[in-house]
N, C-alpha and C positions, 0 to 999 in steps of 0.2 A: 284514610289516615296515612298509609304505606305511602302513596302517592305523594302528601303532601312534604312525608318527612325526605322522600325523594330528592323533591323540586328545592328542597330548603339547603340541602344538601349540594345539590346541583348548581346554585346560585351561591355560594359561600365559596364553591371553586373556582367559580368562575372572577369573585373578587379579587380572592388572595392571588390569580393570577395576575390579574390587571394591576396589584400592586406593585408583586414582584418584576411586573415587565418593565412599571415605572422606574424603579430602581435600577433597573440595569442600563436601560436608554435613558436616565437621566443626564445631565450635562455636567461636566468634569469642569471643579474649581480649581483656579489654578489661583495659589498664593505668590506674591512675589514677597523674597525675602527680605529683611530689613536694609534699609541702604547701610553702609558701612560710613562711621562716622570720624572724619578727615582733620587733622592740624598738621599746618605750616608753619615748624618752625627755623628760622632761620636765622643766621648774622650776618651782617654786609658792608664791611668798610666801605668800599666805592660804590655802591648801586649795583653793579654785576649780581651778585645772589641773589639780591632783592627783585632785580628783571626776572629773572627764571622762576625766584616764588610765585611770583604775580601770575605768570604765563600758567603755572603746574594749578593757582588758583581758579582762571578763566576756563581750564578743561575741567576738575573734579567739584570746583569748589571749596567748600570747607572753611574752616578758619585760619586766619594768619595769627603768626604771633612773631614779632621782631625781638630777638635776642639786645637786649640793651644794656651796655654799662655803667655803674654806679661812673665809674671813672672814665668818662672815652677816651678813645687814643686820641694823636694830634693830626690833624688835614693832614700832616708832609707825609707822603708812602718812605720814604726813607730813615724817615723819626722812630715810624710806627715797626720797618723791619729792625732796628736796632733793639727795641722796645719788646719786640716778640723772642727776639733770641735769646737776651737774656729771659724772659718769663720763662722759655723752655731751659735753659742751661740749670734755673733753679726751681721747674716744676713750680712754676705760680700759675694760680689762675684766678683771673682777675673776678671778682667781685659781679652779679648783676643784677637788674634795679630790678625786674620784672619777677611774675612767676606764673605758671600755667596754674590757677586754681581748682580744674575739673580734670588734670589727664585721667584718671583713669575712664571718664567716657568717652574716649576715642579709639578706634579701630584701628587708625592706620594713621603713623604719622610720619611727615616726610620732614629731615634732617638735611639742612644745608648751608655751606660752608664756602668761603673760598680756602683754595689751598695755600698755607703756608708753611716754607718749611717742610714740605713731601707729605704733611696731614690735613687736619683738622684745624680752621682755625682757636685758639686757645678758648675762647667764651664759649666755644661748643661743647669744649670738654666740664665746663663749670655747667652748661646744660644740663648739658646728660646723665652727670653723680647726680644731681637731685630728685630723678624721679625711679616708680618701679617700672622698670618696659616688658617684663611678663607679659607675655602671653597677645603682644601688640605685634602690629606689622609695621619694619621700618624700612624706608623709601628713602635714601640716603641719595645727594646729589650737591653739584659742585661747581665754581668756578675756579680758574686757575689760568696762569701763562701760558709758558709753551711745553710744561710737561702736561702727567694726568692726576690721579687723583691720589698717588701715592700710596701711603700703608693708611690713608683715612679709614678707609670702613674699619678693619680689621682693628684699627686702635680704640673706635668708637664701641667696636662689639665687645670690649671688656667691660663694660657700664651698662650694656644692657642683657644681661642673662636673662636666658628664656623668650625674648622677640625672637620673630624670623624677618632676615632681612630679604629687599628685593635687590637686583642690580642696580651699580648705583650708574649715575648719568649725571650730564653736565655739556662744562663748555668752554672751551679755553679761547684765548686771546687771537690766535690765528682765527679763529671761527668768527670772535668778534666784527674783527678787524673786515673779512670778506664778506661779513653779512648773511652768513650761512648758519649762525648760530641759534636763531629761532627756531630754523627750519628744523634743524639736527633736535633740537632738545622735542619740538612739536612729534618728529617721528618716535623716539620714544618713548611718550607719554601713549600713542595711538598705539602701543604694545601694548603697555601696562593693563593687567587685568586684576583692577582693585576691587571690583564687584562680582560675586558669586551669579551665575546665573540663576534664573527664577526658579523654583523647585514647583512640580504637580501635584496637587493634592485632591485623591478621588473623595 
């Protein structure tokens, strides 16, 4: 009887070993985190912003969304800089037809503008009052002539309390014009680290 209560014993250690050996050389899962979810928004009198959206599109993805006026300006670039200076002299901001209906499930939204006037162009700024950017990532970027990108960010960061922003980027007219402008914006975006790497979970 001693014997048998031995051998029962004997074999019951031997399991709960080959459990626990299970568990420990068992194989490690590895979760990847949720991709981080992307909007492109932008304005673009001449097509220049709208290139760079497109291009920041074909690396991350994500959705577009084009910034549009109830009222648009007129073709002439000269109509339109007269048109702007006064909005600025009297803090107008024009009206727009559109509107994001889902921001708050976006992660990370990239913001861009040509420069007018050393900023933001004005429809951005009618952008921007309208939504909460709490707790979002914003990716601000530009086109413009022959300066840079001015006091845009910094003006832009008053409307969004609580985002964090990343460096902004872009691409002026000299760059256009040599055809270097792709390239420049393309090395940037190869910096940019929008996505968290994968996390290990034993």
């Amino acid at each position: 009887m001693k014997a048998k209560t031995i051998l029962f014993i004997l074999i019951s250690v031997l399991l709960m070993s080959c459990n626990n050996a299970k568990k420990e050389t068992g194989a490690v899962r590895v979760e990847k985190d949720p991709e981080p979810k992307i909007l492109i928004a932008y304005y673009s009198l001449t097509g220049n912003t709208k290139a760079v959206a497109e291009q920041i599109h074909n690396k991350f993805g994500g959705d577009m969304f084009e910034i549009i006026l109830v009222t648009p300006y007129p073709p002439d670039e000269k109509t339109v800089i007269d048109i702007v200076r006064l909005e600025m002299e009297k803090d107008y901001l024009p009206e727009i037809s559109n509107k994001v209906e889902n921001i708050d499930e976006y992660d990370i939204i990239f913001i861009g503008t040509p420069i007018w006037y050393g900023t933001a162009a004005t429809p951005i700024f009618s952008f921007v009052k309208q939504y909460n950017f709490s707790g979002k990532k914003i990716v601000p970027f530009y086109t413009c002539g022959g300066g840079d990108e001015g006091s845009y960010v910094e003006d832009i960061k008053v409307f969004c309390n609580g985002a964090e922003f990343y460096n902004s980027f872009g691409n002026r007219r000299p760059d256009r014009e040599d055809g270097t402008a792709v390239e420049k914006v393309e090395k940037h975006l190869n910096e940019l680290m929008l996505r968290p790497p994968s996390s290990q979970i034993e």
